[in-house]
N, C-alpha and C positions, 0 to 999 in steps of 0.2 A: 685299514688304510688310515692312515695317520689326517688330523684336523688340519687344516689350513690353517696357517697361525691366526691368529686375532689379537695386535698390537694393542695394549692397553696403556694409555698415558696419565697415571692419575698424580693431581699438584692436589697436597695433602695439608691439612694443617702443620700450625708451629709446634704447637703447645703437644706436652702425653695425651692428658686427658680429652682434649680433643680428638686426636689420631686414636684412642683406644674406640672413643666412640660412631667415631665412621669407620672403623675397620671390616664391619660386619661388609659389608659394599666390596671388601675386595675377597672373600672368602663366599659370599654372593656369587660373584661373575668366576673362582674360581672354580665353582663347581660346576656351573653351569653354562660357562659360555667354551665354546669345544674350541681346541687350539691357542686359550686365551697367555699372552706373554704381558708379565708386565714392567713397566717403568713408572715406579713412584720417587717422585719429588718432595720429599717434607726438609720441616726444620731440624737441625743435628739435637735436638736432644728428643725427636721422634724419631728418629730415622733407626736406631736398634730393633724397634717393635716389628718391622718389618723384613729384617736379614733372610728368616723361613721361609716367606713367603714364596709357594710352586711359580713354576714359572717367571721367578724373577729373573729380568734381564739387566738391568739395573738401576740401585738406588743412591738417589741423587740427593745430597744434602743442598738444602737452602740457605748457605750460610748470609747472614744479614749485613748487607753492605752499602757501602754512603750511595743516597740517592736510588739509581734502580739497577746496580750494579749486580744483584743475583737474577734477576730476571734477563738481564743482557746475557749472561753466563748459560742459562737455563734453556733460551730461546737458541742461541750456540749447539746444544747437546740433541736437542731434542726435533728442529727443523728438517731434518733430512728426511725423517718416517710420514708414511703415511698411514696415520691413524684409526684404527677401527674403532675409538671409542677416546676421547677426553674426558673425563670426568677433572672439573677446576674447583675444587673446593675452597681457594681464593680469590674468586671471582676476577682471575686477575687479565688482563688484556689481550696476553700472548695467546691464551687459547683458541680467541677470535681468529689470528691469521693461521694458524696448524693448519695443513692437510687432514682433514679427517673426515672418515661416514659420519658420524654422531657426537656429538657436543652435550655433555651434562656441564653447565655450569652456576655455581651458587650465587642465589640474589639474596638481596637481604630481607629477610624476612616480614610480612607485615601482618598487623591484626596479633591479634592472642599468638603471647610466647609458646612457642611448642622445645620435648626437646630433643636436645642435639643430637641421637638417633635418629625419630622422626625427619627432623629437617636433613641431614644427611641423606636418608631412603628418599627424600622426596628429590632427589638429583635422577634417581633413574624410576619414578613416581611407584617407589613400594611403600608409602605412607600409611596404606592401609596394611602392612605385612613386616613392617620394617627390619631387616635385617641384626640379629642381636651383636654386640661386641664378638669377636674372638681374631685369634691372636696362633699363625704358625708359629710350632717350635718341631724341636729336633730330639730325636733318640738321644741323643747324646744329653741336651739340655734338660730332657725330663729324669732323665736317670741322673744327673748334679743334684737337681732341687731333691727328688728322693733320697740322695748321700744326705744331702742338708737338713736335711727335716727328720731322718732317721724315722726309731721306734719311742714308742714310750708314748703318755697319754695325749687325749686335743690337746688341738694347738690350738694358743687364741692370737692372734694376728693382729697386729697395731700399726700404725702409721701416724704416730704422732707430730708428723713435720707438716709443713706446707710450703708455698713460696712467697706466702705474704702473712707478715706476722695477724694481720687484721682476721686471718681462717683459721689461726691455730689454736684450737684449746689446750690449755695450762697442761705443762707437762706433769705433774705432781696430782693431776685429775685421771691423767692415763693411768697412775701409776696405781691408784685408787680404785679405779673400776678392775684392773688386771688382779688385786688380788680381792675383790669381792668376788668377781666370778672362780677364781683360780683356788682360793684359800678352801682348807676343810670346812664342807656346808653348802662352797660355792656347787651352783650346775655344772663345773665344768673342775672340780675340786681333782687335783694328782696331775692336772695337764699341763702344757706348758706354754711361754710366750715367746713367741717367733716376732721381731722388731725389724720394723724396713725403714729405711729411708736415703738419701743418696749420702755420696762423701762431705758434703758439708752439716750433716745431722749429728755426725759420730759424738762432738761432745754435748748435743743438745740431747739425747734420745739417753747420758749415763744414769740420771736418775730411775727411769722406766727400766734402764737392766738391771741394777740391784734390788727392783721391786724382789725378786724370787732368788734361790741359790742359783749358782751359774751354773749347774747343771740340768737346770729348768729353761734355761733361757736360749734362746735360737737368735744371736744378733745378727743379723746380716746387713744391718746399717751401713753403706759404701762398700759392700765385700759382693755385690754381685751385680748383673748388669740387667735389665727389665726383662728382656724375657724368663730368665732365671726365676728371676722374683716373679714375677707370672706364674712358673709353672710348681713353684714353691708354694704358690696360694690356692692352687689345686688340694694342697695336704690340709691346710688350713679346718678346722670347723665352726669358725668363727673370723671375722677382719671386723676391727672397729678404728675408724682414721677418720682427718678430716675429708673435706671437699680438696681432692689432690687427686692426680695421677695416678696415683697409689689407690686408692678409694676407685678406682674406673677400672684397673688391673684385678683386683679384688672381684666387683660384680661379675667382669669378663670369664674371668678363672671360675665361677661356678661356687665361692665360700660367701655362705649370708651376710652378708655387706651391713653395717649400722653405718653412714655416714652423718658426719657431724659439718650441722650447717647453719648459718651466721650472716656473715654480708656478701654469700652469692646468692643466686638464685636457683632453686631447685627444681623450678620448674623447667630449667634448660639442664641443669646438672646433678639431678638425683642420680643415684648408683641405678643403672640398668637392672631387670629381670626381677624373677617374682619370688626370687629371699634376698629382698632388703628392704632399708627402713631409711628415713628421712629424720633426722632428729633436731631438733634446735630450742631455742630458749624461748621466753615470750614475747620475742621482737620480731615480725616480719622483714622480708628483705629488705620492702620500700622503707622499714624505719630508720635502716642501718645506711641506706642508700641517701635519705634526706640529711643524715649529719657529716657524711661522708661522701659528698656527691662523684668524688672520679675514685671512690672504692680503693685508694691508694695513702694514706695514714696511716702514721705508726702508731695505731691505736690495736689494742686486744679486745677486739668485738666479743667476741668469744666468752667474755665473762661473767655471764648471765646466764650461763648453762650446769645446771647444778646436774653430778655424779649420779644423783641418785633417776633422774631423767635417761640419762644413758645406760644402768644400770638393767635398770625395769627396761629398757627397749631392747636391752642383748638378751635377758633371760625370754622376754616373748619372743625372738627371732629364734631362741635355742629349741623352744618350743617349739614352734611351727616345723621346726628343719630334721627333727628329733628321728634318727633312724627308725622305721618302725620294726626292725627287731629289739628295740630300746625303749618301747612303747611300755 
């Protein structure tokens, strides 16, 4: 006998890296909650990570408009259901009036930062169990990134972009670390470098592809859409990026994650799960925060972070992760 549906309304972050790191919460309730349909609301450049998703009935883009013109849009779509479950991961108004049994919605946090896992699980109070990132994909999708990633030795995985110059370490640093591990000697010496980042990277990320011959290099720099890249970092034996989108994809997908970090805080946005690493220079958040108080300057924070730091952090993460037929 088939479940009684169970209508799920979830209003989702903007950002990727946000949306990667509450996604555990919807892959939570799809397991376990019997008949569960859902309708997720994010921002258009979240809204991909979720197309998989079982049970989807539909996903609604947030597009940002004068005044409170998507939530008028939003409150339109969604009024008619009565609700088995809200989850409002933007704390935002409309979810007050819904029809619904159960209301999870986000307050703002107070006391000691926790992170954006945690505080996500604590909407349906798994704080103590909290749900880890992952990410539906498709037969179809995983068997691309397999075409994409082919054979031949590790991959080391990079994501040397970001959205704000002030998180990005020097491209000519990536290019540095890719062939100490890469090069004859390196841990990772005969493999190759698989390069993400979206379509406005393509000319920033050319130095980093002629680090190696082109037949070493995996660029997919604006050639694929995030779940793709998702399930391409499955192949991965290595990802080293900044604090990006990209860096949350990575943790999610299961490849030992190095993120590189500067003037965010890690204590909300360290790479999820138990192979990855937190790297940074000798400035703490709040120092980068005090010169830079709305975290918004064309400054390259970044530059206090010497090669040989990230270095030594990938070869100990290559260790720990070390197949143990390779022991």
């Amino acid at each position: 006998m088939a479940a009684k549906p169970f209508p799920i309304l979830f209003i989702g972050p903007t950002r990727i890296g946000d949306a990667v790191l509450a996604s555990g919460l919807i892959r939570k309730l799809a397991s376990e909650a019997p008949g569960a349909r859902f309708t997720i609301a994010v921002g258009p450049a979240a809204a991909p990570l979720f197309a998989e998703v079982p049970g989807l009935d539909a996903l609604i883009v947030l597009e940002k408009r004068k005044g409170s013109g998507h939530w008028f849009s939003l409150w339109n779509q969604v009024r008619h259901t009565r609700w088995s479950l809200v989850i409002d991961m933007r704390g935002s108004a409309i979810s007050g009036f819904l029809r619904r049994d159960r209301r999870a919605v986000r307050r703002k946090p107070v006391g000691e930062p926790v992170h954006k896992v945690v505080e996500a699980a604590g909407l349906l109070t798994l704080e103590n169990d909290p749900p880890a990132p992952f990410l539906f994909t498709s037969d179809e999708i995983e068997a691309r990134a397999a075409e994409l990633t082919g054979e031949g030795g590790p991959i080391l995985a990079m994501g040397p972009a970001a959205n704000w110059l002030g998180k990005t370490w020097p491209i000519e640093r990536f290019a540095r670390v890719a062939i100490e591990l890469l090069d004859e000697g390196g841990p990772m010496a005969g493999g190759r470098l698989m390069i993400l980042g979206g379509p406005d990277d393509t000319r920033y990320v050319e130095p980093l592809a002629r680090t190696l011959p082109r037949d070493r290099v995996i660029d997919l720099t604006g050639q694929v859409d995030l779940l793709t890249a998702y399930a391409a970092l499955k192949h991965a034996r290595l990802f080293i990026g900044n604090d990006s989108g990209l860096m949350h994809l990575a943790a999610a997908a299961g490849a030992p994650t190095v993120g590189l970090f500067g003037p965010s805080d890690d204590r909300l946005y360290a790479p999820w799960g138990p192979h990855t690493r937190v790297v940074r220079g000798p400035r703490a958040f709040e120092q980068f925060q005090a010169i830079d108080p709305d975290l918004n300057q064309t400054i390259g924070h970044m530059m206090d972070l010497p090669v040989d730091t990230v270095v030594e952090a990938a070869k100990g993460l290559l260790e720990q992760t070390k197949p143990a037929s390779a022991s």
